[in-house]
C-alpha positions in Angstrom: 0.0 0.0 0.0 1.2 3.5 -1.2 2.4 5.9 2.0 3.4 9.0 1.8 5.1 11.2 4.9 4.2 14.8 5.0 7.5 16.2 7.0 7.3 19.5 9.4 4.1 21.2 8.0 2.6 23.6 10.0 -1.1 21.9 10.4 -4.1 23.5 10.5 -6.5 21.6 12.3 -9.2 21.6 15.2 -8.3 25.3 16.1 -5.0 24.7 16.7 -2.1 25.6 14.8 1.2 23.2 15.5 4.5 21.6 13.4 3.8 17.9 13.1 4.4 15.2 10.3 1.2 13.1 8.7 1.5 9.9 7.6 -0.5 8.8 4.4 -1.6 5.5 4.2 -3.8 4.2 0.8 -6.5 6.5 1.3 -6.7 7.6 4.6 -4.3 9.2 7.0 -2.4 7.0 9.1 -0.5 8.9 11.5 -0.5 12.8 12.9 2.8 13.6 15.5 5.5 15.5 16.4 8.0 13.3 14.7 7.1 10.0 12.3 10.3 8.1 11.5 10.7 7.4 7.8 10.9 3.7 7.3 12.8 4.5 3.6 9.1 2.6 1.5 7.6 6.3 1.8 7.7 9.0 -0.1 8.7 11.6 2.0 7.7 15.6 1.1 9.3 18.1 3.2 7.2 20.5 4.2 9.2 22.5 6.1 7.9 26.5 6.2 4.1 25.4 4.3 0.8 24.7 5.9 -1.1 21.7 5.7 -4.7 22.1 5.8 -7.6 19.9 5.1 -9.5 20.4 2.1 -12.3 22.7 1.1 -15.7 21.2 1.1 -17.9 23.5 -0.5 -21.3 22.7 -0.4 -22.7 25.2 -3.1 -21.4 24.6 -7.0 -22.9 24.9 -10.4 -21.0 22.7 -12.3 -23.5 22.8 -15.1 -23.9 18.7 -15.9 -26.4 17.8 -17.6 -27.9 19.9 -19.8 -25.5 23.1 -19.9 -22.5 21.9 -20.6 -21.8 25.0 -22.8 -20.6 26.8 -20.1 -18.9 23.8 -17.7 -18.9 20.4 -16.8 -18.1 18.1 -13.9 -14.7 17.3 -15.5 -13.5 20.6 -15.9 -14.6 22.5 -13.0 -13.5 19.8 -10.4 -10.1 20.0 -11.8 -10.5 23.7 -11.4 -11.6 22.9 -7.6 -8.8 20.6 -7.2 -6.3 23.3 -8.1 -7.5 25.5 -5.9 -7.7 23.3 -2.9 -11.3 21.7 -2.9 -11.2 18.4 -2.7 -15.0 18.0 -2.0 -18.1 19.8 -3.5 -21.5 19.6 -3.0 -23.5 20.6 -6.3 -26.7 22.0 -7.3 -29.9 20.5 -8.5 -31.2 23.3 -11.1 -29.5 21.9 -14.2 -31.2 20.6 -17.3 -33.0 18.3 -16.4 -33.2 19.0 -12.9 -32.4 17.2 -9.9 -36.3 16.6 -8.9 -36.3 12.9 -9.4 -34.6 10.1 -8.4 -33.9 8.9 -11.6 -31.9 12.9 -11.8 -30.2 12.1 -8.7 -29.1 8.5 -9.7 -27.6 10.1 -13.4 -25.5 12.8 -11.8 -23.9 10.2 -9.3 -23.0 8.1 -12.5 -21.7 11.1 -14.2 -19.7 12.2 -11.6 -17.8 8.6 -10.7 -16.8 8.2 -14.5 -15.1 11.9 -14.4 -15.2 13.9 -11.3 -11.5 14.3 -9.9 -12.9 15.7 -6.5 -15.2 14.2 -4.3 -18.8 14.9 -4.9 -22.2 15.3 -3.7 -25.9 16.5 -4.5 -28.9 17.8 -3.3 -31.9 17.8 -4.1 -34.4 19.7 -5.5 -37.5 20.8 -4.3 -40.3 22.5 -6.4 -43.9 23.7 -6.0 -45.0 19.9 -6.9 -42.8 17.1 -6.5 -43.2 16.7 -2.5 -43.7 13.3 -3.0 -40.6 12.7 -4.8 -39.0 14.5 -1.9 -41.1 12.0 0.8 -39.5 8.8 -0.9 -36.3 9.5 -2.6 -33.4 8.0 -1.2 -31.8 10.1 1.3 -29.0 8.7 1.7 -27.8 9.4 -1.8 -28.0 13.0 -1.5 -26.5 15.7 0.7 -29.6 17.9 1.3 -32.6 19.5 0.2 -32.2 22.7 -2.0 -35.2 24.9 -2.4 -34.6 28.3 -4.6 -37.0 30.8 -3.0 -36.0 33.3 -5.3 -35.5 32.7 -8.7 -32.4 32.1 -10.3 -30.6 30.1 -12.9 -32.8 27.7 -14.0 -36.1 29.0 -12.4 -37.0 26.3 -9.7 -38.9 28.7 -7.9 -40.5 27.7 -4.7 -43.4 30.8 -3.9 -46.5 28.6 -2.7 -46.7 29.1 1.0 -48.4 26.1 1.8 -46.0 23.6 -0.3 -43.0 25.2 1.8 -45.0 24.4 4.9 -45.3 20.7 3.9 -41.7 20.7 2.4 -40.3 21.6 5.9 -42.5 19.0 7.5 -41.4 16.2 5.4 -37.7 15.7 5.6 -35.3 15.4 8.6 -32.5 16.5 5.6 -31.1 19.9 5.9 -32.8 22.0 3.5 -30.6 24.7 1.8 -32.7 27.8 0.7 -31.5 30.7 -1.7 -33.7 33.8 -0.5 -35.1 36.7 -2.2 -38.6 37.6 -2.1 -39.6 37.9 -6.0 -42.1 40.3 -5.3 -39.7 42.7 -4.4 -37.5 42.1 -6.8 -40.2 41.5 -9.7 -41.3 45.0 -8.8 -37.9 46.7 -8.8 -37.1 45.1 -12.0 -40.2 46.6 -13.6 -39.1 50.1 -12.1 -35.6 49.8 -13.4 -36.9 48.8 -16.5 -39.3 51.8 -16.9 -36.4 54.1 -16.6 -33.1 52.6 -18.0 -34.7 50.0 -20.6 -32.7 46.3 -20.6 -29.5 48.5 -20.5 -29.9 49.2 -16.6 -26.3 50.1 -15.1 -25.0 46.9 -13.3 -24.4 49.4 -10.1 -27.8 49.4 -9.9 -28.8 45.5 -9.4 -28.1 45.8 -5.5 -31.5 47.8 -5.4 -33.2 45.3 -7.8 -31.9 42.5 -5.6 -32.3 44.6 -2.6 -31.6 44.2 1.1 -35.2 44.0 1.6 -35.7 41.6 -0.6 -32.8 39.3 1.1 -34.1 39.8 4.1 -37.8 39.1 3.5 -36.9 36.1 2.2 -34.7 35.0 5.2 -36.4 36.0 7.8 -40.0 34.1 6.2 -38.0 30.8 5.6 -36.4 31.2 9.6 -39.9 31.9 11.0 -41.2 28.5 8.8 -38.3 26.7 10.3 -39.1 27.1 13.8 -42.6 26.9 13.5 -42.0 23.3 11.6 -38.8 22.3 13.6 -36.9 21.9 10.1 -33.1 21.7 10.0 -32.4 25.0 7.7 -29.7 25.9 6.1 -29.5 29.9 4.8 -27.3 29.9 1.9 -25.2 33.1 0.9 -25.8 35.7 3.4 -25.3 39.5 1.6 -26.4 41.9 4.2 -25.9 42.9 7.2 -29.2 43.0 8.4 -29.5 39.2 8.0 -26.8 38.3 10.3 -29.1 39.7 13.2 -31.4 36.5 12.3 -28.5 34.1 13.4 -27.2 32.8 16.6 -23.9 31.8 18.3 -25.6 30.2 21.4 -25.0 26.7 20.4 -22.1 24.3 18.8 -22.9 23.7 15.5 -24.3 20.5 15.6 -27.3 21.1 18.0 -28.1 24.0 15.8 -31.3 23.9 13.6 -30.7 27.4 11.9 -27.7 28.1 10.1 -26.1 30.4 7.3 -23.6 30.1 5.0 -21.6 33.3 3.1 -19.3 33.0 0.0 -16.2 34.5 -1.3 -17.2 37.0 -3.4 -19.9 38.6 -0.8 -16.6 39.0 1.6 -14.3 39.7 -0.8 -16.0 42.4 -3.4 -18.3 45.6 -2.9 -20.4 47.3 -4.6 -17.7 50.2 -5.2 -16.7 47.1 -7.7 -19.1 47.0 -10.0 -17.4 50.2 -12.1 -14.7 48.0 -12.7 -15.8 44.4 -13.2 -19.7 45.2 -14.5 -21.7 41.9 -15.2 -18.5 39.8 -13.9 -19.5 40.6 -10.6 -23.2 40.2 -11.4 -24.6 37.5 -8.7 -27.9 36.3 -7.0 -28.0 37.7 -4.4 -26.0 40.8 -5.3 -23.1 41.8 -4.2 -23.6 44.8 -1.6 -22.4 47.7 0.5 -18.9 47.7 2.0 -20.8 48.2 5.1 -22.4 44.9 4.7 -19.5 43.2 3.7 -17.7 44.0 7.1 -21.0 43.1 8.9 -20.6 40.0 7.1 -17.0 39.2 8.3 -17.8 39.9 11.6 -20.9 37.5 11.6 -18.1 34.8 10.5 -15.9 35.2 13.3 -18.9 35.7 15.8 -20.3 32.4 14.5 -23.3 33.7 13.4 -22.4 32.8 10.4 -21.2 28.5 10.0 -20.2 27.8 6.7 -17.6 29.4 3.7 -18.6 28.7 0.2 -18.4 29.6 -3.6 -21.8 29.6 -5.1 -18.9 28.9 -8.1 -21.6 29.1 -10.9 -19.8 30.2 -14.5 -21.6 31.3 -17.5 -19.3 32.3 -20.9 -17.9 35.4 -21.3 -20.2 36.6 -24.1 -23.4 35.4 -21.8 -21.9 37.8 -19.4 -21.6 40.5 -21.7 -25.0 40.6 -22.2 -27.0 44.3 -21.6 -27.6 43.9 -18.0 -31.0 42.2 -18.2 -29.6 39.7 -20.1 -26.5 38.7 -18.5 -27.0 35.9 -16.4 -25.7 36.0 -12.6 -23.3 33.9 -11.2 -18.9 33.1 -12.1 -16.4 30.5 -11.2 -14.5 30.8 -8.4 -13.6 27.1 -7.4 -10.0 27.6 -8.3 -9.0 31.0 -6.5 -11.1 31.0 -3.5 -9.0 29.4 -1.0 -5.9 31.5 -1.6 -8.2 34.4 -1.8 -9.6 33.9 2.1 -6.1 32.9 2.7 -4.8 36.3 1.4 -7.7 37.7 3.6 -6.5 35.7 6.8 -3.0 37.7 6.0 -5.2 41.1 6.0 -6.5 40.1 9.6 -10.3 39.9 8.8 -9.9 36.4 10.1 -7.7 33.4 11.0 -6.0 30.3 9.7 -8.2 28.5 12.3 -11.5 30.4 11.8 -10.9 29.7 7.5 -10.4 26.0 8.3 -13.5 25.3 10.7 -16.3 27.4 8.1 -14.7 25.7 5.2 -13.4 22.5 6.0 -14.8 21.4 9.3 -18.2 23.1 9.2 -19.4 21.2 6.6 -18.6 18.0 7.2 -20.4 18.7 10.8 -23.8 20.2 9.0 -23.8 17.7 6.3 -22.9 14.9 8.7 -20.5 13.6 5.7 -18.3 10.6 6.5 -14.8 10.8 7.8 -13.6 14.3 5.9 -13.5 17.4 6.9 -10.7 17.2 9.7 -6.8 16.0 10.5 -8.1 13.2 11.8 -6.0 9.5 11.9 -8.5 7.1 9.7 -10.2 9.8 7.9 -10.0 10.1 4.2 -6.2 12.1 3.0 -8.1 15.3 1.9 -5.6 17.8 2.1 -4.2 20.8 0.7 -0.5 22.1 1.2 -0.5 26.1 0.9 2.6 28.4 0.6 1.5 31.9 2.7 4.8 33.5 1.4 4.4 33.6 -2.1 2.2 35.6 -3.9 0.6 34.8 -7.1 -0.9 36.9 -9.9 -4.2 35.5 -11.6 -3.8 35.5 -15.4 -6.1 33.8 -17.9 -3.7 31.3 -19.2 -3.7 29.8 -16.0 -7.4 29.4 -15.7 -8.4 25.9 -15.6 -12.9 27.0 -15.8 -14.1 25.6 -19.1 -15.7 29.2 -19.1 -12.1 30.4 -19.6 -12.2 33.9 -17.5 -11.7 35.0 -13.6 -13.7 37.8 -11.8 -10.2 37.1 -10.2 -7.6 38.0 -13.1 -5.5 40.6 -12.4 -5.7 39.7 -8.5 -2.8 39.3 -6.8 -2.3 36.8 -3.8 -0.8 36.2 -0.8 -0.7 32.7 -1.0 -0.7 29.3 -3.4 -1.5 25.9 -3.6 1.3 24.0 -3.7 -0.1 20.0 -3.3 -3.9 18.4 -3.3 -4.4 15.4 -2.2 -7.9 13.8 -2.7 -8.2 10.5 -0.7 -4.5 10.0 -0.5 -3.8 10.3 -4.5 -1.9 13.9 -5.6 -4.1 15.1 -7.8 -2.3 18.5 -8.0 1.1 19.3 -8.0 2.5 22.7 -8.5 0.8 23.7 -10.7 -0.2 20.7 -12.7 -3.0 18.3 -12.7 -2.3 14.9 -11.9 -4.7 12.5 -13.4 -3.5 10.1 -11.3 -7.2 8.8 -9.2 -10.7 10.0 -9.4 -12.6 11.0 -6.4 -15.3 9.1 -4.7 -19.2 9.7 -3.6 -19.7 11.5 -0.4 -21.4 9.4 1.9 -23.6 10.4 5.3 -24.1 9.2 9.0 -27.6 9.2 8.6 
C-alpha cells in the first residue's frame, strides 16, 4: 500500500495551529505527531515552512452537468476545484434536467464517478409539486434538500406558502434555501426597466436584488423553520441586516438554523461594479462595503457557519449581455481558497477560523463521513499552501471551461502547492495529476 510522509508542516486543524508530520496511508491518514520516523518505503515531502490544511468542502457549486454543458462540466470544474484546494463539492440541482427525481439524482452520481476528480455530492431539489418525490427518494444518496426561494438560474422557484410548509415537515434533511422575495424584486425590476430599458447600469442590481428583498426572504423561511422544527440551512448571506437572524448560542451541531456566506460577498463591494460590470453580477447581489464587514464579523462571531463559492460560470459573451440579459453567477472554485487565505493575512480572520467554516463546518452540517478534519482514519483530503508567495491571476492559467476569472489581475498572498484527494496527488505545482478519481460522499444518517 502507497504511503506518503508529510515532514514539518505547520497543520491546520481543530483550532489549533502546531509543526507535526502526517503519515498517508492508501486512502486515509495513518499517522498525525511530532516526529514520524521514515521507514525508507515512503515518499517523504518536506514540508518545512508550508501549511497543511484539510480540504475545502464546498457545499454550493454549479457545475452545469447535464444539460448546460456549454458553459462547464463536472470534469472541468473539479479539476478547477482541485487546483485551488477543494477536494470535495456539493452541487446544485437546477440543471437541465433537474435534480427533482430520483432517476436525476441517480444520473448525476454516475456522471460524476466516471469523471469527477474531487469528491462529490448532490442535493436535491425541491419545487412547487414534487413533495412526493421529496417523501420517498433515497436520502442517503444526497447531501440535502435545495429549495430556490428566489429565482435564479434555472427557475425552480419555490413561492406557494403552503408547499414550503409541507416541504419543511417532510424531511429530517437539511434543507438549503436561496432567499429573495420575488415580489420585491419582480417590482424593482419593472421600475428599473421603466427608466433605464434592458441597458440598466450593473451598479444598480443591488437595489433590484435589494436588502429588503434578502431579508424578506430569510427572515420568512427562519420563521417557517421554527414553526415546523426543520433543520435550515440559509445559503449566501449578503447583508448585514441578515446576520441579526442568526445565533452563536449553540455548537454547531445542535443547531437547527444556520447560514452560510461565500467569497465574493466578503471579498467584493459594490464600489466594484465600475470596474468588473456583469463579472461581478450574482444572485444575491453583491452589496455595500458596510455589509461586507458586517458580514465578516458574523463569521468570526459564528453567526455565520459555513464558507462557500456559489462557483456558478456562465461564458464570457453570456456575461456580456446588456444587463437584463447577463446571467448571474462566475467560477470561483479555483481562487477561492488562496483568496480567504490572502484575507487571513489582511487580519479579517484566522488560519483557524478559515479552516472550521470551510473545512470542518461542513462536514459537521452535512454529517459527511470521515472528511472534513486531520483526523487519523479519515479520508487524506488535504491541501499544502505556501503563505509566502504571492501569485498573480492570469487567464492562461485558468483551468474554468468558461475560460475567464472575476479574479484575473488579482494578486495573492498565497498558493497551492499540493492536493491530495483520498491519499492520490491530484495536483502538483501547478499541474494536474490525473492520477485517481474522487469518490461519492457518503452520510451518517
Amino acid at each position: 500500500m502507497r504511503e506518503i510522509l508529510i515532514q514539518n508542516a505547520h497543520l491546520v486543524n481543530e483550532g489549533e495551529l502546531c509543526q507535526k508530520d502526517l503519515l498517508i496511508r492508501g486512502e486515509k491518514i495513518a499517522k498525525i505527531s511530532h516526529h514520524i520516523p521514515p521507514t525508507g518505503t515512503e515518499e517523504l515531502i518536506d514540508a518545512a515552512g508550508l501549511h497543511l490544511l484539510p480540504g475545502w468542502i464546498d457545499d454550493q457549486v454549479h457545475f452545469r452537468e447535464p444539460g448546460l454543458t456549454h458553459k462547464a462540466t463536472i470534469a472541468s470544474e473539479s479539476r478547477a476545484a482541485v487546483a485551488g484546494g477543494i477536494t470535495s463539492f456539493i452541487e446544485m440541482p437546477n440543471t437541465n434536467p433537474q435534480t427533482t427525481t430520483q432517476k436525476a439524482l441517480e444520473d448525476k452520481l454516475n456522471r460524476a464517478a466516471k469523471v469527477s476528480i474531487a469528491n462529490y455530492g448532490f442535493l436535491f431539489g425541491g419545487t412547487n409539486d414534487n413533495l412526493e418525490e421529496i417523501k420517498t427518494f433515497d436520502t442517503t444518496q444526497a447531501a440535502g434538500l435545495k429549495l430556490f426561494l428566489g429565482s435564479s438560474t434555472g427557475n425552480m422557484l419555490v413561492d406557494d406558502e403552503q408547499v414550503l410548509k409541507k416541504i419543511f415537515s417532510s424531511t429530517d434533511l437539511p434543507i438549503a434555501v436561496h432567499c429573495e422575495d420575488e415580489s420585491t424584486i419582480r417590482k424593482n425590476l419593472a421600475e428599473h426597466i421603466a427608466q433605464y430599458g434592458d441597458d440598466i447600469p450593473i451598479e444598480k442590481h443591488p437595489e433590484i436584488r435589494s436588502e429588503a428583498a434578502c431579508y424578506r426572504s430569510s427572515s420568512k423561511a427562519i420563521r417557517l423553520a421554527k414553526a415546523t422544527g426543520a433543520r435550515l440551512h440559509v445559503f449566501h448571506l449578503s447583508t448585514a441586516i441578515e446576520t441579526e437572524l442568526f445565533s452563536n448560542d449553540k455548537p454547531l451541531a445542535e443547531k437547527k438554523i444556520t447560514a452560510e456566506v461565500c467569497v465574493h460577498h466578503l471579498w467584493f463591494s459594490e464600489e466594484d461594479y465600475a470596474q468588473k460590470g456583469t463579472l461581478i453580477k450574482w444572485n444575491p447581489a453583491v452589496k455595500k462595503a458596510s455589509d461586507r464587514e458586517a458580514l465578516w464579523k458574523a463569521l468570526n462571531e459564528d453567526k455565520i457557519d459555513v464558507l462557500a463559492t456559489d462557483h456558478a460560470p456562465h461564458t464570457l459573451e453570456e456575461k456580456q449581455n446588456p444587463y437584463t440579459k447577463a446571467p448571474s453567477g462566475g467560477p470561483l472554485v479555483q481562487h477561492a481558497y488562496i483568496a480567504l487565505l490572502t484575507a487571513v493575512q489582511q487580519g479579517k480572520t484566522t488560519l483557524e477560523k478559515l479552516v472550521e467554516k470551510a473545512c470542518h463546518n461542513p462536514a459537521i452540517l452535512f454529517k459527511i463521513q470521515n472528511r472534513g478534519f486531520l483526523r487519523e482514519g479519515y479520508f487524506a483530503d488535504l491541501v499544502l499552501v505556501d503563505l509566502n508567495q504571492k501569485y498573480t491571476v492570469v487567464k492562461e492559467d485558468l483551468r474554468y471551461q468558461c475560460g475567464w476569472s472575476p479574479f484575473e489581475g488579482t494578486t495573492f498572498g498565497a498558493i497551492i502547492k499540493k492536493t491530495f484527494v483520498n491519499g492520490n496527488i491530484v495536483y502538483n505545482d501547478g499541474e494536474i495529476i490525473e492520477s485517481a478519481l474522487g469518490k461519492k460522499l457518503t452520510f451518517d444518517r
